[in-house]
C-alpha positions, 0 to 999 in steps of 0.5 A, a space after each residue: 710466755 706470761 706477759 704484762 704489757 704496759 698498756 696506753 690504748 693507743 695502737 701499737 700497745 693494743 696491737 702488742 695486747 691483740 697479738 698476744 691474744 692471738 698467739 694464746 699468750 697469758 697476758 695481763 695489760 697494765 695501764 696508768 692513769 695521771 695528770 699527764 694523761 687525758 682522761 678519755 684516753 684512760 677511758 677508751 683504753 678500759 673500754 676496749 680492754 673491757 670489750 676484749 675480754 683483757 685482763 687489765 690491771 689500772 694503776 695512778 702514776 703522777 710524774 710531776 713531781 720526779 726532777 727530770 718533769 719538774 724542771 721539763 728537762 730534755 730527758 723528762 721521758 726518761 725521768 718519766 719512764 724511770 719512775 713509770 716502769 718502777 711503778 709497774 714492777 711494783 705493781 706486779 709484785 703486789 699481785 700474788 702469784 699473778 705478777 711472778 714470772 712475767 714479762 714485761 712488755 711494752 709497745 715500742 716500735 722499730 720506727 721509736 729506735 730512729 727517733 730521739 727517745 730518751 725514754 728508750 734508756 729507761 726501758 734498756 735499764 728497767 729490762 722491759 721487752 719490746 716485741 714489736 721493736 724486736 721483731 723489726 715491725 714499723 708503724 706501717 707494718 702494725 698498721 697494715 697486720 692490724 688490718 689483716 688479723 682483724 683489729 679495730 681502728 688499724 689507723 689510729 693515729 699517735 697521742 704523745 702524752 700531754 707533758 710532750 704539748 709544753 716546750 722544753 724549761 716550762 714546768 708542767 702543773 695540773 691544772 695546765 695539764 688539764 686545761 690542754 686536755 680539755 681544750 684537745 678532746 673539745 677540738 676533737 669533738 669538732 672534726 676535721 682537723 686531721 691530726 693536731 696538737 696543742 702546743 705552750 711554746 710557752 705561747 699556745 701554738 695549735 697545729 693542725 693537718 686541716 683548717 677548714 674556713 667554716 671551723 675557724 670561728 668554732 675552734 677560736 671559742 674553744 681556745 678562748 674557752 680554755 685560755 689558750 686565746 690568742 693561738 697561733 695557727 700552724 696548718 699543714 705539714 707533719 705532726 709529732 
């Protein structure tokens, strides 16, 4: 079929993207960029499209301002789900005859269905197909057909977008929002950490996989450079 997948970069939305090129498909890949969003994310997401030969459509999508992210309400991805899937039916109507009579996709998957997804609500209402889900396919099952049908990076690991990063009543401005993009792609570009996250609890909270010693005092600059001094420290254990 004609398909518009709603495109994040992050592995599961590629592999959907990768298997429909596979299969043949008419496929257009959709991707939003916004505050919420680190901007190198946005970035590698054009590259592989570009480096794929996809068909990719950008659009601007800021959530800060819906009721649900406002107030960073325990249903702010369904608030925010509402209002993405909503831009993306608009964008696809814009598009003359390119838009009509496609189905929009998008990369949830069977391990989502058992997780606490308010998010899920928002794409039952907005009619949007999740083949991966749909086909029963978990993350290990992606990542291990990603390996067999040739797709690059097979273990790239989940980036939930940064609203995740502010706990629960903490309302999410830009700027905050930027200063924990920043702070994430510096201690990425350190290495070694593993899987990580930074979090406002709402004091900053950095949890990662890995500390190795000789990191320690390098990964303090980069909090400090931020503003995300003093942090605690969470090594160790799962990551979500």
């Amino acid at each position: 079929p004609r398909v518009a997948v709603a495109y994040s970069g992050g592995l599961d939305s590629r592999f959907l993207c990768h298997a429909a090129l596979l299969c043949d498909c008419d496929v257009l890949a959709v991707h939003v960029f916004g505050p919420h969003i680190p901007p190198q994310e946005s970035a590698g997401a054009t590259a592989w499209a570009q480096q794929r030969g996809l068909p990719l459509r950008t659009a601007r999508f800021d959530p800060l301002a819906l009721p649900e992210v406002e107030t960073n309400s325990p249903q702010r991805c369904y608030g925010c789900k509402t209002g993405l899937v909503n831009l993306l039916r608009g964008e696809l109507a814009t598009i003359a005859g390119e838009g009509q009579g496609r189905v929009l996709c998008d990369g949830t998957n069977a391990d989502d269905l058992l997780a606490y997804r308010p998010g899920l609500r928002a794409l039952e209402e907005g009619r949007v197909r999740s083949p991966l889900a749909e086909a029963g396919l978990s993350k290990a099952a992606i990542r291990e057909a990603a390996r067999a049908t040739g797709l690059d990076r097979p273990e790239q690991r989940a980036r939930p977008c940064l609203l995740t990063r502010m706990a629960y009543g903490m309302r999410p401005d830009a700027a905050t929002l930027a200063r924990l993009a920043a702070a994430e792609e510096s201690l990425a570009e350190a290495g070694q950490l593993g899987d990580f996250r930074l979090r406002l609890t709402p004091e900053p909270v950095l949890q990662a996989e890995k500390m190795p010693d000789h990191l320690l005092s390098q990964v303090r600059a980069i909090l400090q450079n931020h503003g995300f001094w003093p942090c605690k420290m969470e090594i160790g254990g799962s990551i979500s």
